[in-house]
N, C-alpha and C positions, 0 to 999 in steps of 0.2 A: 544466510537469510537476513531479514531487516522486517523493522516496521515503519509503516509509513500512517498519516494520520491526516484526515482532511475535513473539517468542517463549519456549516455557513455559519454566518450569525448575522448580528445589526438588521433585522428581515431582512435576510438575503442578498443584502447589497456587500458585504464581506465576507473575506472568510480567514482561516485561519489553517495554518499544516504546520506539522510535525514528523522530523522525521529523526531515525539515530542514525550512527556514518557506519555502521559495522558491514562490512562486505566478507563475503568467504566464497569458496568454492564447494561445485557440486556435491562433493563429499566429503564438506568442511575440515579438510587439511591444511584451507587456508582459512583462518579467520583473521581479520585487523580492522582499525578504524582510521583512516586516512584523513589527510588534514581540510580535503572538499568535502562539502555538504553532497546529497544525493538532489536537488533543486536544482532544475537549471530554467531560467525564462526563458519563452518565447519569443513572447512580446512583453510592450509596457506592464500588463494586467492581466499576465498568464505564465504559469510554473507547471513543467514536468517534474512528476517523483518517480522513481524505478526502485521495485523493490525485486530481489529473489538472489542468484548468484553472482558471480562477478560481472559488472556492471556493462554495458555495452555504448559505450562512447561513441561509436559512430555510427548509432540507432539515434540517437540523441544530436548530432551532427545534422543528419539528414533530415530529420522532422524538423527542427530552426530552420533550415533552408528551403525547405518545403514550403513551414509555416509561414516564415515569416514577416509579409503581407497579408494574412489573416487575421479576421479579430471576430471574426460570428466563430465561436465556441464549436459548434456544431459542424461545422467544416474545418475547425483543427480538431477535432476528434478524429475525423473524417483522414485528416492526415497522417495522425496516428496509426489509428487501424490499419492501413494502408503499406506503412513502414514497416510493421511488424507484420505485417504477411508476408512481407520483400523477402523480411529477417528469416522469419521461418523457411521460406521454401529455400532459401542461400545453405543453410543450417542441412535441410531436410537434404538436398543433393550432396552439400559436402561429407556429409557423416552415413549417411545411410544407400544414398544412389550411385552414386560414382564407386565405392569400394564392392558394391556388387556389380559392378562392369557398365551403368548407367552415367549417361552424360548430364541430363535433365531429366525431367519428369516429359517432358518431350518424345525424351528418346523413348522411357520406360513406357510408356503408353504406347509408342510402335513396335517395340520388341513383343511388348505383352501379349501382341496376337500370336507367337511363336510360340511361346512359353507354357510350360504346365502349369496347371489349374493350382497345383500345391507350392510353386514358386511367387505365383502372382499374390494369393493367400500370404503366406509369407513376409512379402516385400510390404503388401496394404497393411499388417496386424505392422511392420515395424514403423511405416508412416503412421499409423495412427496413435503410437503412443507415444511418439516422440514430443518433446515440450521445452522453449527455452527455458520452462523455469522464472519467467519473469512477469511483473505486472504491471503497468504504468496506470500512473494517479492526476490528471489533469485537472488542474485547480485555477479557475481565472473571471474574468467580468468579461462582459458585453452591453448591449445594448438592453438586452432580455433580464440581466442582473448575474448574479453567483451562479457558479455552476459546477459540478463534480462528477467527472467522468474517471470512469476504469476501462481499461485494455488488457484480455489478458488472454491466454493462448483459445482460440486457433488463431486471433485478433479479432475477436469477438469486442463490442461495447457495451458499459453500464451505466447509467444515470442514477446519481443519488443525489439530486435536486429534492425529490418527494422526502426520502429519509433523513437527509440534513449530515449526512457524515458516511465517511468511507473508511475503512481502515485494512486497510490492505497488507499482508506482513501474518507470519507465523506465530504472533503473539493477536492473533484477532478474536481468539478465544477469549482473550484476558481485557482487552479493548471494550468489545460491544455490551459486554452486561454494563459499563462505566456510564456509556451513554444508556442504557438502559433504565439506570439508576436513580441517573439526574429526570428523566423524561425529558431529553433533551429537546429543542428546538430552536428553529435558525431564528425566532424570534428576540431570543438571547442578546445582550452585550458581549463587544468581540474580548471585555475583560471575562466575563463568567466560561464563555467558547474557551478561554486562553487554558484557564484553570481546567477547565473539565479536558479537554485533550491534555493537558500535561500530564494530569490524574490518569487517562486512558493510558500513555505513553509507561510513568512508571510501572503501572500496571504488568506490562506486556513482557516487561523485563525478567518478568521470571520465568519468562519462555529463552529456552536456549539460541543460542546465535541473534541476539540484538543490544546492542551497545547501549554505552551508558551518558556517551555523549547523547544531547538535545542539540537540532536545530530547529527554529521555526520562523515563519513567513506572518505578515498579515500583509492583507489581498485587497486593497478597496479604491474606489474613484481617484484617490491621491498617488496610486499605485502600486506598486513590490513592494514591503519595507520590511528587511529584516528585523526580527525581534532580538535586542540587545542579551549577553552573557548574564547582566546583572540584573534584567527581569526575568531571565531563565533559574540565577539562584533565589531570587525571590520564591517564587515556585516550588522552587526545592523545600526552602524554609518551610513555606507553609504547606507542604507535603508531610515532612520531616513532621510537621507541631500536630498536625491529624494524627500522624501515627500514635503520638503520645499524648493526645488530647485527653478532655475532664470524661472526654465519653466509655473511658477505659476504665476509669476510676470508678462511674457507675456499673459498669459492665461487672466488673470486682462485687460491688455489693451488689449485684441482684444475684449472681452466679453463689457467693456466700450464703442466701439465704434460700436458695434453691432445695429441694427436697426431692433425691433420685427413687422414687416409688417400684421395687422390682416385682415380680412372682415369678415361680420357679420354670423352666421349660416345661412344656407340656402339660401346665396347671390353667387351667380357665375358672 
């Protein structure tokens, strides 16, 4: 699994992502963190993020070549969504149709007039559950300003334009109180955005299967620009100095002078 992190700021003419490199398999007997980020652009002012199992490179392949005379947001979503139906129904014949004697969903749909009612049942309960397991994060400008889209199985879309941040990744649990916290909004500087997604990111960490590597992006009119290693340990630093900050020190004295009041069970 992974997490992934995506939010506006500067009103919404930026943004900002986050993501860790940690890749594993279905049933993480693979885990590692490999030396590419999970980011790949589009275009000048537009990043894919893929978060779930081992990664699908030439989902990623295909949506660039698809995309890549696009720049209205809304129709490379459009291309997304698209891909990833390709993906599924490739997926859905090679693992579950062709080994029960099906060529396509073509075929299975002609044969199904033959078939008993308990096979066709069957076949739909195992199309239906099936999932690659994946989610993409589309983070880029247009004309309209920032924008943040999610893709994620059947290829369904989500827009979090309105909510100011996505965070997509097994560690979302640990994620959205963060921005909850701050009351975030994309009215923010992309330094305060920087800080609080890092904050979400550590966060997340203590969810199983997401690395410790940081990458991050910032998104704006001047274009892509990676965020450098030594503004990533900055970050760290002052993550690190919260954890052991004066507010601990308080926390100490008031908890000291605290007075735990009991009565006995069943006493009112």
């Amino acid at each position: 699994m992974t997490q992934l992190i995506g939010a506006l700021c500067d009103n919404g003419k930026s943004i900002i992502t986050l993501s860790d490199r940690m890749v594993s398999s279905g049933d993480m007997t693979i885990t590692f963190e490999p030396d590419s980020p999970k980011y790949n652009s589009i275009n000048e002012k537009c990043i894919i993020l893929l978060a779930g199992t081992l990664l699908e490179p030439c989902l990623i392949e295909d949506i660039k070549e698809q995309g890549k005379n696009e720049r209205d947001m809304r129709k490379l979503v459009e291309v997304c969504k698209q891909q990833f139906s390709d993906l599924k129904t490739k997926r859905i014949e090679e693992e579950i149709l062709r080994p029960h004697g099906f060529e396509s969903f073509g075929d299975f749909h002609e044969k199904s007039q033959r078939l008993h009612d308990g096979i066709i049942m069957q076949m739909n309960s195992l199309i239906d559950r099936h999932s690659l397991d994946l989610v993409m994060l589309l983070a880029g400008l247009d004309e309209g300003g920032a924008h943040l889209f999610m893709v994620s199985d059947p290829g369904a879309q989500a827009c979090f334009d309105a909510v100011g941040f996505c965070c997509p990744g097994i560690g979302q649990r640990h994620t959205d109180p963060v921005f909850a916290l701050y009351r975030y909004s994309v009215k923010i500087s992309p330094k305060e955005a920087l800080l609080i997604t890092f904050e979400a990111k550590k966060r997340a960490e203590m969810a199983g299967g997401i690395g410790v590597t940081t990458d991050a992006t910032l998104i704006s009119k001047e274009g892509i620009k990676v965020i450098l290693d030594e503004t990533l340990q900055e970050l760290e630093d002052i993550h690190n100095d919260q954890k052991k900050g004066p507010w601990q020190e308080w926390l100490k004295s008031r908890v000291g002078k605290l007075a735990i009041k009991t009565r006995p069970l069943g006493i009112t």
